[in-house]
Each structure stands twice: as structure tokens, then as C-alpha cells.
C-alpha positions in Angstrom: 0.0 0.0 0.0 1.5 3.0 -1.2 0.3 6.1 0.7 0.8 9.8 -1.0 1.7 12.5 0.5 -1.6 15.0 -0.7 -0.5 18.5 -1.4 0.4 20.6 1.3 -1.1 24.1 1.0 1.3 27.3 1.9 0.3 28.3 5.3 -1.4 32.0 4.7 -0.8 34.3 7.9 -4.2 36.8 8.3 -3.2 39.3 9.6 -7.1 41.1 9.3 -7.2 40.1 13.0 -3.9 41.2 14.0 -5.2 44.6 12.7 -8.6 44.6 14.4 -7.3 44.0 17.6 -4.5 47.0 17.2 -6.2 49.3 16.3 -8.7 48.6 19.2 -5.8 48.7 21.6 -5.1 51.8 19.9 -8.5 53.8 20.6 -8.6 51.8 24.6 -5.6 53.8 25.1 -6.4 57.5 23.6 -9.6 56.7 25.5 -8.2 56.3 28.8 -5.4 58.9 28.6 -6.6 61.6 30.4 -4.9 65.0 29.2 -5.3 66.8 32.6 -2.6 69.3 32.6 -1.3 69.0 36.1 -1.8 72.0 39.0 1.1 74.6 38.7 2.3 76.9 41.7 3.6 80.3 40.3 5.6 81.4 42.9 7.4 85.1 42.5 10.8 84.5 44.2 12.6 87.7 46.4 15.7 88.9 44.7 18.4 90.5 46.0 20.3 93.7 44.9 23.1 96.0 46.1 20.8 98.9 46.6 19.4 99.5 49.8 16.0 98.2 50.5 12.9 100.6 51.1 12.3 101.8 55.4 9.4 99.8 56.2 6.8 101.2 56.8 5.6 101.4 60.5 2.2 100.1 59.0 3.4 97.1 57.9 4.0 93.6 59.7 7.3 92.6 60.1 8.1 89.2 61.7 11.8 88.0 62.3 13.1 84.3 63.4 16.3 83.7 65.2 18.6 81.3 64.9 17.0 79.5 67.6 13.2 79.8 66.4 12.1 82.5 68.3 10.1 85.1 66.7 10.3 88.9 66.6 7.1 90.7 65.7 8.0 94.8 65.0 11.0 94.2 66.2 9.5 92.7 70.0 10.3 89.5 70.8 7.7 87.4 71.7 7.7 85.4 75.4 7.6 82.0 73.9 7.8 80.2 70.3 4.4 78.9 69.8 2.3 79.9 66.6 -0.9 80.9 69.0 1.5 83.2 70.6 2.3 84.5 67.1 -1.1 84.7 66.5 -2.2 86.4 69.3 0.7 89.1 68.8 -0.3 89.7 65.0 -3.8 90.1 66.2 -2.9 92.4 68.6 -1.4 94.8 65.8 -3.9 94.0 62.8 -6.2 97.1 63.8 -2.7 99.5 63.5 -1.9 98.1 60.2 -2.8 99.4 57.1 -1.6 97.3 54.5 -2.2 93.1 54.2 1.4 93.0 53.4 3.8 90.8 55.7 7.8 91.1 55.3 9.4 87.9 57.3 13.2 87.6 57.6 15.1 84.7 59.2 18.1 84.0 60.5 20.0 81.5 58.4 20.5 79.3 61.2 16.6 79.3 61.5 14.9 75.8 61.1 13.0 75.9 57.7 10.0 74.9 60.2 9.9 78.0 61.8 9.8 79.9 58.8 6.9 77.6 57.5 5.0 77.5 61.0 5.2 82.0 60.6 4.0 82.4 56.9 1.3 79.8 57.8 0.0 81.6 60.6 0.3 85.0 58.5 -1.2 83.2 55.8 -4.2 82.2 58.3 -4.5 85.4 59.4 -5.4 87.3 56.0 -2.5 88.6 55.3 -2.1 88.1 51.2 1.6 89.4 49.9 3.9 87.9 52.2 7.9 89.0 51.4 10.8 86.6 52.7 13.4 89.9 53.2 16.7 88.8 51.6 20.0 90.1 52.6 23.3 90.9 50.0 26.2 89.2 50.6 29.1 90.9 51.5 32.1 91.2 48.9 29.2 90.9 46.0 30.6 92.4 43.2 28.0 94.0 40.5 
């Protein structure tokens, strides 16, 4: 018994299918993308230049921190470190003040905390241009 071999047909790749299911990966994904442009901060940062900065006005609120987080408020220091007692000293001198305009300087030494804990409690307050005071370094040449 002889047995033939029938012809073999060329295997034929569709590729209609491949296609399909490509393209609808392709609109799943432009679907599901969101385009949400992400929230931005603008944030206007304090320069510093060799001429002398403006007297501050008497009207305005000025808060310093030390080196060792204590803070100043118009130049008084204040009898302990905690933000109600900031609060309670800028509340104190909000009637007095004309302006919503804070200026805060700090020490260098000053924790970045303390710095945060006094614009936040400025911030609370109402207070809606808030200045970090910079100071020129010596030997600067311009």
C-alpha cells in the first residue's frame, strides 16, 4: 500500500485580525489617557540687589526668626515660640496696620520649620503678599 503524501497548501498568515485588535488597543488607550494638565504653583521668588531696600513702613507687619526659632514681631520679641502666641501678637497689631502685606526675615541658622510655621500663621491670618526679606552678601561684586 502506497500512501501519497496530498499537497500541502502554503500556510497563509491573516493578519485582518492582528489589525482589528490593534487598532482597538489603539483607541482603549487614547480613550483612557486623560490629558489633565497637572496644578502649577507660580511662585514670584525675592531677589536680592546692592541697593538699599525701602524703610518699612511702621504700618506694615514685620516678623523675624532667630537662629534659635524664636520670633520677633516689630522688632518685640515674643515670650515664647508657639504659633498661638504668634497669633495672638499679630492680632494684637492688625487694627494698626494698614496694608495686608507681611515682610518675614530669618536668621540662616533658623529651622525651615519655623519659617513655614510664621507664613502659615500669616497666611491664616489674612494677610495676602507675604515677602521673605533677603539680605546681599558681602564682597558681592556688580
Amino acid at each position: 500500500m502506497k500512501l501519497r503524501a496530498g499537497e500541502r497548501a502554503e500556510p497563509e498568515i491573516n493578519l485582518t485580525s492582528l489589525i482589528d485588535v490593534v487598532l482597538l488597543l489603539l483607541v482603549f488607550f487614547m480613550l483612557t489617557t486623560s490629558f489633565v494638565r497637572e496644578s502649577e504653583l507660580a511662585i514670584r521668588l525675592p531677589e536680592a540687589s546692592s541697593t538699599s531696600p525701602p524703610e518699612a513702613e511702621e504700618s506694615e507687619l514685620e516678623i523675624t526668626v532667630t537662629s534659635k526659632g524664636a520670633y520677633l514681631v516689630n522688632r518685640r520679641a515674643l515670650i515664647d515660640n508657639d504659633p498661638e502666641t504668634l497669633q495672638a501678637a499679630i492680632r494684637k497689631l492688625m487694627p494698626d496696620l494698614v496694608a495686608d502685606r507681611a515682610t518675614i526675615s530669618a536668621d540662616a541658622e533658623a529651622s525651615h520649620q519655623s519659617v513655614v510655621t510664621a507664613m502659615d500663621v500669616v497666611g491664616k491670618l489674612g494677610f495676602v503678599e507675604i515677602s521673605i526679606a533677603t539680605v546681599t552678601a558681602s564682597g558681592q561684586d556688580e
